[in-house]
Predicted model as a PDB file, atoms N, CA, C, CB and O in Angstrom, pLDDT in the B-factor column:
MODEL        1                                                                  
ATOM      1  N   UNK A   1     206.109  71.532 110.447  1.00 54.00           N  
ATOM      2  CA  UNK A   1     205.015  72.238 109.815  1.00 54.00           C  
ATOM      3  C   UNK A   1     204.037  72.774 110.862  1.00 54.00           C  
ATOM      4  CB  UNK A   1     204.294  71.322 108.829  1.00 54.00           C  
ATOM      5  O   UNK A   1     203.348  73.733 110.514  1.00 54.00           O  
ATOM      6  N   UNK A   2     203.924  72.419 111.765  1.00 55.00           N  
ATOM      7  CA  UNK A   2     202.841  72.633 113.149  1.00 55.00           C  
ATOM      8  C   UNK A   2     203.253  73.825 113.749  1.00 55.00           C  
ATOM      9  CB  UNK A   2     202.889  71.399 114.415  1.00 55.00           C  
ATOM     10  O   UNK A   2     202.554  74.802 114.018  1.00 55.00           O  
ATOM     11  N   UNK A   3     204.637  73.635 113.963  1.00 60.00           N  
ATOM     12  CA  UNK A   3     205.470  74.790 114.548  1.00 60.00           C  
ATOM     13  C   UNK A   3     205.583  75.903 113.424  1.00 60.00           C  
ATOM     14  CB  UNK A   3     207.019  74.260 115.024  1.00 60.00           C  
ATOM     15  O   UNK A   3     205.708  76.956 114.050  1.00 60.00           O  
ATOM     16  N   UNK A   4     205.595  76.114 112.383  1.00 62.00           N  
ATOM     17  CA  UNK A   4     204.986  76.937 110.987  1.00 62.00           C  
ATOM     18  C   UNK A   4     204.146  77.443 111.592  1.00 62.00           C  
ATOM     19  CB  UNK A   4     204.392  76.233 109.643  1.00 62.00           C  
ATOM     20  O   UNK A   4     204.175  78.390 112.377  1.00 62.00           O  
ATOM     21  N   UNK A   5     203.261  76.745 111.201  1.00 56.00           N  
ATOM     22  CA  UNK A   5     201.369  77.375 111.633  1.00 56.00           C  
ATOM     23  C   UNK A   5     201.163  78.164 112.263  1.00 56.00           C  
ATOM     24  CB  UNK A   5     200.373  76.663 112.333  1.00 56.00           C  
ATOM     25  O   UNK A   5     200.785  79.313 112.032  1.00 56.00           O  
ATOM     26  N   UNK A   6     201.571  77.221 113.883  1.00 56.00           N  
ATOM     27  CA  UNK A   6     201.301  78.295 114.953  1.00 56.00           C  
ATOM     28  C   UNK A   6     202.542  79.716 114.952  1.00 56.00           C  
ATOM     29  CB  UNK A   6     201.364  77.363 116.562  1.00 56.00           C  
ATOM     30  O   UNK A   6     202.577  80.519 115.885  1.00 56.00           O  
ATOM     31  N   UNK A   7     203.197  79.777 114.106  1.00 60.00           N  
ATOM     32  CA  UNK A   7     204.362  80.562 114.283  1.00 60.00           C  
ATOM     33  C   UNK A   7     203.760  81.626 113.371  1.00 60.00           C  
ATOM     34  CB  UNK A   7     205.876  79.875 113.878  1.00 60.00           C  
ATOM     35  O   UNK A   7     204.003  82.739 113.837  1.00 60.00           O  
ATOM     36  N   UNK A   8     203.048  81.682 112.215  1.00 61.00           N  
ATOM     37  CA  UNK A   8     202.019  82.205 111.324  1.00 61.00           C  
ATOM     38  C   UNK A   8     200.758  82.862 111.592  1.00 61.00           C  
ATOM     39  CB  UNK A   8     201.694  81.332 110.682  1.00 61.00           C  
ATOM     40  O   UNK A   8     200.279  83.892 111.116  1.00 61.00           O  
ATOM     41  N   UNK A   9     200.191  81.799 112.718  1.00 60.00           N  
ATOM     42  CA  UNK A   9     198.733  81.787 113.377  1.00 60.00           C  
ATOM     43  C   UNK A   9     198.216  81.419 112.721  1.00 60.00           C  
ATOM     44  CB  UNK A   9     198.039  82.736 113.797  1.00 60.00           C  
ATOM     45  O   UNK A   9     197.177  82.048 112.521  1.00 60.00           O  
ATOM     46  N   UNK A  10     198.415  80.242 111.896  1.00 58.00           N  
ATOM     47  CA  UNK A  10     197.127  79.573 110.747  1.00 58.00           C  
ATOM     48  C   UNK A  10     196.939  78.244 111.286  1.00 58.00           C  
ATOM     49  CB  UNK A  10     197.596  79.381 108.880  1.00 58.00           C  
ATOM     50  O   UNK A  10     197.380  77.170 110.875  1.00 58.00           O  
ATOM     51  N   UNK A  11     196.041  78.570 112.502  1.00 53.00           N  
ATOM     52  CA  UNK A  11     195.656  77.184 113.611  1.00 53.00           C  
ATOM     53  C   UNK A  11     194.818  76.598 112.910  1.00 53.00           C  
ATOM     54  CB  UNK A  11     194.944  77.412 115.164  1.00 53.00           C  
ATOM     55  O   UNK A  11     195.023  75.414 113.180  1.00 53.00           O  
ATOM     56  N   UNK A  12     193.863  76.648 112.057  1.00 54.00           N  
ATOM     57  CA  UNK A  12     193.254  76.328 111.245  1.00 54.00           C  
ATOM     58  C   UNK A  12     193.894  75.078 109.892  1.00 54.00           C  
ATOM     59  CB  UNK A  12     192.901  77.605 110.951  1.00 54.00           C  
ATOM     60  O   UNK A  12     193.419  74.056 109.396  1.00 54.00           O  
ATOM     61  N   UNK A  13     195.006  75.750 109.731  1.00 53.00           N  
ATOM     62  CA  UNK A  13     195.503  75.081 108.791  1.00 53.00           C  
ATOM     63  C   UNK A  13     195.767  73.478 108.613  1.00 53.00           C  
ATOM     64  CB  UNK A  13     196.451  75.661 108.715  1.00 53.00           C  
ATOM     65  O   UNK A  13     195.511  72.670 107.720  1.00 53.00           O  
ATOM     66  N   UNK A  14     196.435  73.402 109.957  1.00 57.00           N  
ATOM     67  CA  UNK A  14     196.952  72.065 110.569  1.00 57.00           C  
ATOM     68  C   UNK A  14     196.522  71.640 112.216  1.00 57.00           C  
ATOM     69  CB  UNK A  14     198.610  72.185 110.488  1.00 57.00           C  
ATOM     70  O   UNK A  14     196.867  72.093 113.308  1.00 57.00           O  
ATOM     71  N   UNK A  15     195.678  70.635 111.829  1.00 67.00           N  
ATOM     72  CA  UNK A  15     195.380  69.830 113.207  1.00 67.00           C  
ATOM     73  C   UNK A  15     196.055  68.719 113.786  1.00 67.00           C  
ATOM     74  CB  UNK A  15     194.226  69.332 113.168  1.00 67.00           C  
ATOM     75  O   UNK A  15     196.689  67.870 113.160  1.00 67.00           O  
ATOM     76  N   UNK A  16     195.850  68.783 115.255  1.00 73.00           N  
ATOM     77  CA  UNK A  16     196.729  67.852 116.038  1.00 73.00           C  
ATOM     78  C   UNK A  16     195.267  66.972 116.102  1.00 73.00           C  
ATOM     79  CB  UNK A  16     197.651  68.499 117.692  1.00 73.00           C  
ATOM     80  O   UNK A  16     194.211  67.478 116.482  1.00 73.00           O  
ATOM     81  N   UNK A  17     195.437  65.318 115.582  1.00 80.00           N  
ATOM     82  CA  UNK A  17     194.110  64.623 115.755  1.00 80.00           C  
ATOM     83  C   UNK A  17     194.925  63.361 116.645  1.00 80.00           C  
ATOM     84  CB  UNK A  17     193.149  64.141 114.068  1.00 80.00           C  
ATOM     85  O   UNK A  17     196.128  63.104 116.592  1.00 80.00           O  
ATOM     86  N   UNK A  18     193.975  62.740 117.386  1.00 85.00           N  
ATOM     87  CA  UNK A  18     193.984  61.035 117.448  1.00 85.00           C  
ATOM     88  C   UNK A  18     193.003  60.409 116.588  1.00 85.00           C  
ATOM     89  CB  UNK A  18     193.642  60.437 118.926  1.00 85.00           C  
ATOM     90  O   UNK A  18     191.920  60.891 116.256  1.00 85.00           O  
ATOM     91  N   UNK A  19     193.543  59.158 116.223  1.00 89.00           N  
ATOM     92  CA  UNK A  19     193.066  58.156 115.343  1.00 89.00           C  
ATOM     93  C   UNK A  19     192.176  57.594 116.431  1.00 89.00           C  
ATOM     94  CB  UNK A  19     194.200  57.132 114.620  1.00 89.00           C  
ATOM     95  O   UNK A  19     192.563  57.526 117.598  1.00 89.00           O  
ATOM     96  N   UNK A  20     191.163  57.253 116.098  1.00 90.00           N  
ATOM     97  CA  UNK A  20     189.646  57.101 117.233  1.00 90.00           C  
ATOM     98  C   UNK A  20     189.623  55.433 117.135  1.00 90.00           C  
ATOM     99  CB  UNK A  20     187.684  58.019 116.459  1.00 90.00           C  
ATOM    100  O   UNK A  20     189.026  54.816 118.017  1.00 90.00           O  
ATOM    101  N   UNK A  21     190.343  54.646 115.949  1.00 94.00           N  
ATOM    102  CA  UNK A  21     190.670  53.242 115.876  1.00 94.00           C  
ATOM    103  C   UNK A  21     191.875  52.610 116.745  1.00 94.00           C  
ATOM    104  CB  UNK A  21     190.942  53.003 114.499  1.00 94.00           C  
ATOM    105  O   UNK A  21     191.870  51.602 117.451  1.00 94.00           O  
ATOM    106  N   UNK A  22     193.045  53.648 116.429  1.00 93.00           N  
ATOM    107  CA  UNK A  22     195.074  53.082 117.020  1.00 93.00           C  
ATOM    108  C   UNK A  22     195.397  53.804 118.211  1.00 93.00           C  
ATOM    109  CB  UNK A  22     196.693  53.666 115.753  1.00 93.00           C  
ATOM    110  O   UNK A  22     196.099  53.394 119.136  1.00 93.00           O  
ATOM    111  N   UNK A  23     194.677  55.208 118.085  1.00 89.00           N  
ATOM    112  CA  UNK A  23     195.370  55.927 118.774  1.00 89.00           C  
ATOM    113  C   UNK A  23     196.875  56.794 118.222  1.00 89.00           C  
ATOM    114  CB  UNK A  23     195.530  55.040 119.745  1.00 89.00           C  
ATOM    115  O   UNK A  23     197.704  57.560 118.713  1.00 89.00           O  
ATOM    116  N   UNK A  24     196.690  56.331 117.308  1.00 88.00           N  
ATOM    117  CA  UNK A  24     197.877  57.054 116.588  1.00 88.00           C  
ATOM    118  C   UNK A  24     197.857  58.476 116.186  1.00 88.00           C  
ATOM    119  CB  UNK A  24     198.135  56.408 115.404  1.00 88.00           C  
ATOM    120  O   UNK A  24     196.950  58.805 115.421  1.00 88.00           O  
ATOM    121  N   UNK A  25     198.726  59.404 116.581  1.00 85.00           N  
ATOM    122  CA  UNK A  25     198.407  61.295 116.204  1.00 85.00           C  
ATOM    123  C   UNK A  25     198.870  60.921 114.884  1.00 85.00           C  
ATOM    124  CB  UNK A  25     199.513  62.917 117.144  1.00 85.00           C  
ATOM    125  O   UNK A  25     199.631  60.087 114.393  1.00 85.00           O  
ATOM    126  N   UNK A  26     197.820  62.228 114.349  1.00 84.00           N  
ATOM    127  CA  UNK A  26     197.793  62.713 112.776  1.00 84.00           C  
ATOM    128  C   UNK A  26     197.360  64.109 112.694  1.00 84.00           C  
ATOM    129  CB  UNK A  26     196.755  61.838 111.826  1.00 84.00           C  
ATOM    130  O   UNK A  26     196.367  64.759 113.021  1.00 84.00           O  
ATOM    131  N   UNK A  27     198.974  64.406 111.889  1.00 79.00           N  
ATOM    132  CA  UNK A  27     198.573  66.203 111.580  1.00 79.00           C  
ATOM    133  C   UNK A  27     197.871  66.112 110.481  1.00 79.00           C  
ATOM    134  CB  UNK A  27     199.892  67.405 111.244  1.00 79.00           C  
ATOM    135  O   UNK A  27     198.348  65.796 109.391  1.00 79.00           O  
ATOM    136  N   UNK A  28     196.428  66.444 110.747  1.00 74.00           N  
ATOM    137  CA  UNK A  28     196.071  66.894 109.426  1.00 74.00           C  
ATOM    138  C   UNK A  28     196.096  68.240 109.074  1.00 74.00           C  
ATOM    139  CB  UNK A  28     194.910  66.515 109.153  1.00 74.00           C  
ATOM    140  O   UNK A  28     196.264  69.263 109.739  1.00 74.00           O  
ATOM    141  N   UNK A  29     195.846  67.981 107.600  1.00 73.00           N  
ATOM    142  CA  UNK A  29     196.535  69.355 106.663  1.00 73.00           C  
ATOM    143  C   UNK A  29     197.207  69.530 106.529  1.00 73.00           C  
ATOM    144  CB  UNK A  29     196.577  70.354 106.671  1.00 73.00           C  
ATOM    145  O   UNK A  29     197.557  70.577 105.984  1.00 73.00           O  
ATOM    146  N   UNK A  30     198.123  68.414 107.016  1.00 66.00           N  
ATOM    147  CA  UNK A  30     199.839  68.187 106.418  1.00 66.00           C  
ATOM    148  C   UNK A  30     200.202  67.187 105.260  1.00 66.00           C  
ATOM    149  CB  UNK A  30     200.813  67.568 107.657  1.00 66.00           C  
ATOM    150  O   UNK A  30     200.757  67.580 104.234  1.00 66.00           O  
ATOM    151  N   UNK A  31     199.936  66.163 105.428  1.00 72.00           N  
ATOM    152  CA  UNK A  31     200.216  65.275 104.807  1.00 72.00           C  
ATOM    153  C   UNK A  31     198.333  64.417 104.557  1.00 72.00           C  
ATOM    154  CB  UNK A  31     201.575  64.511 105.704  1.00 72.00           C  
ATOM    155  O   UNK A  31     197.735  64.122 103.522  1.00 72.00           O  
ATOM    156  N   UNK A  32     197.917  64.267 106.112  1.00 72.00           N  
ATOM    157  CA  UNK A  32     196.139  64.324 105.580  1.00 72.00           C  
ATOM    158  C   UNK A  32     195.838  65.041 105.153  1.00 72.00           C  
ATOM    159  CB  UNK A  32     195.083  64.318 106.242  1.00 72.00           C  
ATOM    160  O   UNK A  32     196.507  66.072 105.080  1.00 72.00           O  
ATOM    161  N   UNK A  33     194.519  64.893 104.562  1.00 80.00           N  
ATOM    162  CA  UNK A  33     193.470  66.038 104.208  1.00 80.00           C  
ATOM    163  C   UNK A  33     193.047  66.407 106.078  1.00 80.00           C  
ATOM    164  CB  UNK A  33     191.779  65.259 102.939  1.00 80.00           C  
ATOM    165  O   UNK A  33     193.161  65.913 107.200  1.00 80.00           O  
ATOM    166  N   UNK A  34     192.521  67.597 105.374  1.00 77.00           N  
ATOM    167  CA  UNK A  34     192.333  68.876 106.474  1.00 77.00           C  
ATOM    168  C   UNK A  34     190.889  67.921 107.170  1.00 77.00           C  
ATOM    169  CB  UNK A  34     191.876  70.968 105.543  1.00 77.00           C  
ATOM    170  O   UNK A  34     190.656  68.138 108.359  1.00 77.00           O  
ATOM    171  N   UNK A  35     190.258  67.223 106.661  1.00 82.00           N  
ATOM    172  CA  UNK A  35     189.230  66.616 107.319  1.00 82.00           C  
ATOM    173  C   UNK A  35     189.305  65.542 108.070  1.00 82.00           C  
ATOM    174  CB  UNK A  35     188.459  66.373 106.618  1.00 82.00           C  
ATOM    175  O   UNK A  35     188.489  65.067 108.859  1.00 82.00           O  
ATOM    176  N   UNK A  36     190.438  65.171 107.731  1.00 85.00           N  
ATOM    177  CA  UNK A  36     190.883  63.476 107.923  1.00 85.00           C  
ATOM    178  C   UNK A  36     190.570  63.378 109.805  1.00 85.00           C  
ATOM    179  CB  UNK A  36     193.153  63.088 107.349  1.00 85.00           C  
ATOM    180  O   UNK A  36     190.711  64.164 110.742  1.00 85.00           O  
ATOM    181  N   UNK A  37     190.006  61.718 109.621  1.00 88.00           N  
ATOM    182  CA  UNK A  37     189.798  61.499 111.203  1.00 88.00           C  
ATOM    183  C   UNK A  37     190.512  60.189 111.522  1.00 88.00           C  
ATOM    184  CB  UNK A  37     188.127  61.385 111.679  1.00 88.00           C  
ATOM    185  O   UNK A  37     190.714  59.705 112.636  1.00 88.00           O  
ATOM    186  N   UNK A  38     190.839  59.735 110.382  1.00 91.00           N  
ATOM    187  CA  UNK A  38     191.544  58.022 110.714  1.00 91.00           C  
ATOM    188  C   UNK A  38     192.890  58.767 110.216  1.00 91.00           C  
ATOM    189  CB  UNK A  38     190.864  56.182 109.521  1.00 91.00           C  
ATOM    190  O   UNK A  38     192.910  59.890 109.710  1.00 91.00           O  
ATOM    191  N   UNK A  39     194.055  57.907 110.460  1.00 90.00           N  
ATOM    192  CA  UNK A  39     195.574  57.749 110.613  1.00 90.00           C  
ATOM    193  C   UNK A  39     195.316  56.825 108.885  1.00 90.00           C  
ATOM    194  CB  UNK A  39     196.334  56.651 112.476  1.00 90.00           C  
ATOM    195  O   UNK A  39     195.651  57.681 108.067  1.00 90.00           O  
ATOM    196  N   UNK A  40     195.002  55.867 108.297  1.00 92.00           N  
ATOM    197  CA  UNK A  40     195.172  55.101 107.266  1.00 92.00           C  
ATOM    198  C   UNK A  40     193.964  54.796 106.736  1.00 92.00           C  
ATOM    199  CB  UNK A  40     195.869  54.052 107.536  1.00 92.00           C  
ATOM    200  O   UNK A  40     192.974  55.165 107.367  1.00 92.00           O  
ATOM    201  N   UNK A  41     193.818  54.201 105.710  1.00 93.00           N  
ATOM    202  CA  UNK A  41     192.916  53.089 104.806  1.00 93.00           C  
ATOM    203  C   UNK A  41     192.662  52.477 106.101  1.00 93.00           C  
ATOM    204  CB  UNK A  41     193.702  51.974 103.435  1.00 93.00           C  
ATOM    205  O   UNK A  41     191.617  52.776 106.679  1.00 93.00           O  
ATOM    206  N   UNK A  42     193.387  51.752 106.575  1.00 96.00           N  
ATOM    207  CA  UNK A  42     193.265  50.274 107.311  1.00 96.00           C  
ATOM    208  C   UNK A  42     192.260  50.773 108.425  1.00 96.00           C  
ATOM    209  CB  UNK A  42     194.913  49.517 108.027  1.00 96.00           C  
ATOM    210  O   UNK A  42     191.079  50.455 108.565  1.00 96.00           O  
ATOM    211  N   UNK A  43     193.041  51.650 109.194  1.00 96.00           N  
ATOM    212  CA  UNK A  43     192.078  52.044 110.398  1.00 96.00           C  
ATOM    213  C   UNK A  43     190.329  52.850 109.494  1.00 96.00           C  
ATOM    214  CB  UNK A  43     193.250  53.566 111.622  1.00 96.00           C  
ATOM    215  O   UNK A  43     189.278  52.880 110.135  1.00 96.00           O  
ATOM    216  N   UNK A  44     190.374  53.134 108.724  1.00 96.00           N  
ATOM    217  CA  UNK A  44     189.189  53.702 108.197  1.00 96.00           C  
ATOM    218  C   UNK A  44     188.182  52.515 108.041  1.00 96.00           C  
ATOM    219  CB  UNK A  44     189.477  54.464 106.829  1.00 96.00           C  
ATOM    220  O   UNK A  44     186.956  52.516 108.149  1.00 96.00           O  
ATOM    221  N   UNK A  45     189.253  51.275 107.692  1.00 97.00           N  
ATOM    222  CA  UNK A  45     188.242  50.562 107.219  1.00 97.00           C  
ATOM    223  C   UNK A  45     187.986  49.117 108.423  1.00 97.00           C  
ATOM    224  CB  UNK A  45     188.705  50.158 105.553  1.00 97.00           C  
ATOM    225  O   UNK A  45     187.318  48.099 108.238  1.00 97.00           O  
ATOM    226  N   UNK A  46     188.550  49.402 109.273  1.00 97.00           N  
ATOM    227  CA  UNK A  46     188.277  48.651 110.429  1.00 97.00           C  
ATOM    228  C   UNK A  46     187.365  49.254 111.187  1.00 97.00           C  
ATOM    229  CB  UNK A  46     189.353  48.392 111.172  1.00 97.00           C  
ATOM    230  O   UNK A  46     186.859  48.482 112.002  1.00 97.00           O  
ATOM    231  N   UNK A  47     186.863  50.627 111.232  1.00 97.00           N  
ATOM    232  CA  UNK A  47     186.193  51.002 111.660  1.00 97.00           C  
ATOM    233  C   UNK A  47     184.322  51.147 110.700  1.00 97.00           C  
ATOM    234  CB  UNK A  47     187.070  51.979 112.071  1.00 97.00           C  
ATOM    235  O   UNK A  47     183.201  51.397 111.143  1.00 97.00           O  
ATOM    236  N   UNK A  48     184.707  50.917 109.648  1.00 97.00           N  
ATOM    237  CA  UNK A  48     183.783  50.464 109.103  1.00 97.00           C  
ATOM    238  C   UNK A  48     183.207  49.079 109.112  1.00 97.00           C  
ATOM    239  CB  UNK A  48     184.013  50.766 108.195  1.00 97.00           C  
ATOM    240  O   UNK A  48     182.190  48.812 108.471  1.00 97.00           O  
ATOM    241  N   UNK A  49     183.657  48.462 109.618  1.00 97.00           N  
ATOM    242  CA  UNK A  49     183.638  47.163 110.073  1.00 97.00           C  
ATOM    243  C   UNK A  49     183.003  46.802 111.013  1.00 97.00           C  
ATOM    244  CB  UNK A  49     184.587  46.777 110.300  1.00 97.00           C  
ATOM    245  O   UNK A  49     182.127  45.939 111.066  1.00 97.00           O  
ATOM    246  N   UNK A  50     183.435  47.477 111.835  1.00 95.00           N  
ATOM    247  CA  UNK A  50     182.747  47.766 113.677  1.00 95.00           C  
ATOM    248  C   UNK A  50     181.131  48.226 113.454  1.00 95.00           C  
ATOM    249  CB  UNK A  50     183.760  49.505 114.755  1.00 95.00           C  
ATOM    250  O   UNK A  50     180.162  47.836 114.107  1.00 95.00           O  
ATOM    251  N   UNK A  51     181.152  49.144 112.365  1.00 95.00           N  
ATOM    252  CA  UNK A  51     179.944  49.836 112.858  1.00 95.00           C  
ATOM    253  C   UNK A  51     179.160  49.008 112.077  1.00 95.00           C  
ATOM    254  CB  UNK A  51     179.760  51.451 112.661  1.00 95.00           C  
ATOM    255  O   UNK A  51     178.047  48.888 112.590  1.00 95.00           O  
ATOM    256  N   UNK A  52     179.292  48.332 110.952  1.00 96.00           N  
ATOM    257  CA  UNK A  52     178.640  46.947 110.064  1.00 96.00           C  
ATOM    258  C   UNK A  52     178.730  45.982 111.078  1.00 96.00           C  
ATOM    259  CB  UNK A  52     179.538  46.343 108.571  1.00 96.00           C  
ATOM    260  O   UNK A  52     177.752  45.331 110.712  1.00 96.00           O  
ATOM    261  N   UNK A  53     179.193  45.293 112.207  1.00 95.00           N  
ATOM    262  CA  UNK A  53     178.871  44.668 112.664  1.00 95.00           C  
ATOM    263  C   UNK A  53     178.107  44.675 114.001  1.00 95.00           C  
ATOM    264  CB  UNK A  53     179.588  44.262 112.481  1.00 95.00           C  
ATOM    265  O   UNK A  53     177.620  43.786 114.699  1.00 95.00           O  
ATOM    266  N   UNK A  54     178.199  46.184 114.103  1.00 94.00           N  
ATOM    267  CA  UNK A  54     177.232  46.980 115.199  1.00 94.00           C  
ATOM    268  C   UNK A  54     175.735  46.733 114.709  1.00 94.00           C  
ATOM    269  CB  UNK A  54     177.562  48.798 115.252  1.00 94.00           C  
ATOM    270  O   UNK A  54     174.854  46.066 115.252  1.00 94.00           O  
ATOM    271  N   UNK A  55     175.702  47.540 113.404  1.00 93.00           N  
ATOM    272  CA  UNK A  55     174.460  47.035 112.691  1.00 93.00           C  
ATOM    273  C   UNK A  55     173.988  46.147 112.452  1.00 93.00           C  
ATOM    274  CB  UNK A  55     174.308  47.205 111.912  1.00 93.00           C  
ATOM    275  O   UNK A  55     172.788  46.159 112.180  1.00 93.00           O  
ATOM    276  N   UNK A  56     174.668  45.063 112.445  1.00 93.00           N  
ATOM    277  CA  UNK A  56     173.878  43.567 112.139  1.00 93.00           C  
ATOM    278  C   UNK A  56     173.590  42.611 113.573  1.00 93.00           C  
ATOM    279  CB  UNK A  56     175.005  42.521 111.000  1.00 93.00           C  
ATOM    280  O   UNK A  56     173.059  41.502 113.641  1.00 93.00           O  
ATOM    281  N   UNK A  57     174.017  43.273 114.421  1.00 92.00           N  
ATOM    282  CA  UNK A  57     173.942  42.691 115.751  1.00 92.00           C  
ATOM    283  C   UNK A  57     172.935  43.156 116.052  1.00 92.00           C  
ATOM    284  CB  UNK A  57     174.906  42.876 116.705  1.00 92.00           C  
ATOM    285  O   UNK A  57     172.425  42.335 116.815  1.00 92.00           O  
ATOM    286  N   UNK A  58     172.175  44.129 115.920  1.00 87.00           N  
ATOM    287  CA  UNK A  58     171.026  45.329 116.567  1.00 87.00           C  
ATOM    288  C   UNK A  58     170.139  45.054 115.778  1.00 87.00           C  
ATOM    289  CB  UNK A  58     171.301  47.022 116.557  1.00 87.00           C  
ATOM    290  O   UNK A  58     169.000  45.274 116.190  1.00 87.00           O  
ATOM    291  N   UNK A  59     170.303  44.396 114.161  1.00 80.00           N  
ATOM    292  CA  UNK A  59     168.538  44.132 113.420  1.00 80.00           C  
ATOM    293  C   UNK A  59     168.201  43.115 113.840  1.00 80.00           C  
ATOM    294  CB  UNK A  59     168.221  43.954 111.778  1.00 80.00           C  
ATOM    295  O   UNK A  59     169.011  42.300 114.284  1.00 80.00           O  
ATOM    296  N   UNK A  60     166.643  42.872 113.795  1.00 71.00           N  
ATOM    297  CA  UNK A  60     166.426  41.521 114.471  1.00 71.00           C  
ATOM    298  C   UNK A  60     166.322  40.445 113.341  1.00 71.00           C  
ATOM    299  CB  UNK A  60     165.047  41.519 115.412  1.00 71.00           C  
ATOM    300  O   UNK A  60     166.144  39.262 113.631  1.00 71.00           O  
TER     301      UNK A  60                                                      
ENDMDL                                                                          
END                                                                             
């Protein structure tokens, strides 16, 4: 599908991402949504995690 796109020119369509949690690539606008920044649930929500425990470390 990537090779589509760019074969089309609809660079827009489909992104080449890393998962900012695994490291894992994700085309989005393929199978993600076109916004998508995590690879899964899991990594979405491990990273919600991080930043809840970022926050509770930093209030006094």
């Amino acid at each position: 599908m990537l090779g589509e796109a760019e074969w089309n020119g609809d660079a827009g369509i489909v992104r080449l991402l890393t998962c900012p949690v695994c490291g894992r690539l994700i085309f989005a606008g393929a199978v993600h949504r076109r916004d998508a920044v995590y690879c899964s649930g899991r990594c979405r929500s491990r990273a919600w995690r991080r930043r809840a425990a970022r926050r509770a470390r930093s209030r006094p």
